[in-house]
Structure formats: structure tokens, C-alpha cells
C-alpha positions in Angstrom: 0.0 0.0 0.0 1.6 3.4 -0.9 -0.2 6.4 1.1 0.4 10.3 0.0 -0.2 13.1 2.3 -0.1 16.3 0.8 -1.4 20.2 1.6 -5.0 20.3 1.4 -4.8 23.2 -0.8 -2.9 20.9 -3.3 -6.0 19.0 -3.3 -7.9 20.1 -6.6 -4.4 19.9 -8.6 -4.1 16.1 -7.2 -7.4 15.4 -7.8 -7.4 16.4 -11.6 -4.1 14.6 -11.6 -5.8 11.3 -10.6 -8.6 11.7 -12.8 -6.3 12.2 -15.8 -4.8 8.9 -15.0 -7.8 7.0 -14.0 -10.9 8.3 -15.5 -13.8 9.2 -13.6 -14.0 8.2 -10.1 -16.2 4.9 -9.4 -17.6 6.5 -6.1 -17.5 9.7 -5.2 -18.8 10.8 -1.6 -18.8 13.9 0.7 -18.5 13.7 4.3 -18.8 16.2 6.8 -15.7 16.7 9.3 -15.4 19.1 12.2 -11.8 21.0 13.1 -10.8 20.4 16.4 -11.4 24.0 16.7 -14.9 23.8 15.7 -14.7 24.2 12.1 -17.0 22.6 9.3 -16.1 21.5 6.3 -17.4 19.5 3.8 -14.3 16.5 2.7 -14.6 15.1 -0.6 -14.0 11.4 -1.0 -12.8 9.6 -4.5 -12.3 6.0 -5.0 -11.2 3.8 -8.2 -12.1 0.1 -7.9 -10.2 -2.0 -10.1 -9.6 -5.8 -10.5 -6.0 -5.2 -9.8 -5.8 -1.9 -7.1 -7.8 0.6 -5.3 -7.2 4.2 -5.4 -8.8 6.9 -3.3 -7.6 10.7 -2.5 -9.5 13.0 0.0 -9.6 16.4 0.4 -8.6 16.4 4.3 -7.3 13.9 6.6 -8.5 13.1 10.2 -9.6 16.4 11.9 -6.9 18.7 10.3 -7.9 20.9 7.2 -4.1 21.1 6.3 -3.6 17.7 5.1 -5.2 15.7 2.1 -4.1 11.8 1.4 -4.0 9.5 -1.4 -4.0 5.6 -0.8 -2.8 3.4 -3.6 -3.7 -0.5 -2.4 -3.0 -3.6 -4.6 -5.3 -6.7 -4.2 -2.7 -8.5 -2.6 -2.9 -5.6 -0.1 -6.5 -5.6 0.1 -6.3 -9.8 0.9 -3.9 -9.3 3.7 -6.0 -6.8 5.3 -9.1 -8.8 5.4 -7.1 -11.8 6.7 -5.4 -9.9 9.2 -8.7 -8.6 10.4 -10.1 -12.0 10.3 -7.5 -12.6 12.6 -8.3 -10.3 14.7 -12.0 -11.4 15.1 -10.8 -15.1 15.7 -9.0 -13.8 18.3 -11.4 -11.5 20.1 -14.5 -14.3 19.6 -12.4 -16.1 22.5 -12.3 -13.0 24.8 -15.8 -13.4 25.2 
């Protein structure tokens, strides 16, 4: 998985980037986020679903409006993640 944080005000020059490469986004969503400092903001969400890799890029990360991110995740990636968190569920069912 390759992640890219960037200045959210980079975030319209990355997001035509990604669009010239991929096309147009498979999903596109827009959620609402809150600053620590009581900002609101509307984040916008895109995602590319291929056989081969996922790609999404968001306007702002976490709670800060500073930083954007792109995520770049292979199915092999993807597989390892929902094992690991199969895992993780096998192993919690016997904390009960």
C-alpha cells in the first residue's frame, strides 16, 4: 500500500491529476468533518475500484484541514488486510 499526504490546498491539482490517470471516479462521496477548533467542512472522497488496485484521495485527513491523502492499495494488499482482520475477530470471539 503506498499512502500520500499532501497540503489540502494541493488537493484540486491532485485530484485532476488522478482523474487524468484513472478516469472518472467509481464512487465519489462527501462527508462532513469538524476541526478540532470547531470548524465545518465539507471533505470530498474519491475511489477507483479495479480488478488489480484501489485508489482513493481525500480532500482532508483526520480532523486537520491542512492535510489531504491518497491511498494506492494492490489486491494482494486488500487480501492481507481482510485476513489480518479475520484474525483479529478469531482472536477476540475467544475474549468473550
Amino acid at each position: 500500500m503506498v499512502t500520500l499526504d499532501f497540503p489540502s490546498q494541493a488537493y484540486e491539482a491532485m485530484r485532476e491529476i488522478f482523474i487524468d490517470r484513472y478516469g472518472p471516479p467509481t464512487e465519489r462521496l462527501e462527508e462532513p468533518v469538524q476541526t478540532r477548533g470547531g470548524g465545518q467542512f465539507t471533505n470530498e472522497l474519491l475511489r477507483w475500484e479495479g480488478t488489480t488496485a484501489a485508489v482513493s484521495i481525500r480532500r482532508f485527513e483526520g480532523s486537520t484541514i491542512r492535510t489531504g491523502r491518497a491511498v494506492i492499495q494492490t489486491a494482494a494488499d486488500r487480501a492481507a488486510e481482510v485476513a489480518r482482520m479475520r484474525e483479529l475477530m478469531k482472536r477476540g470471539k475467544g475474549d468473550l
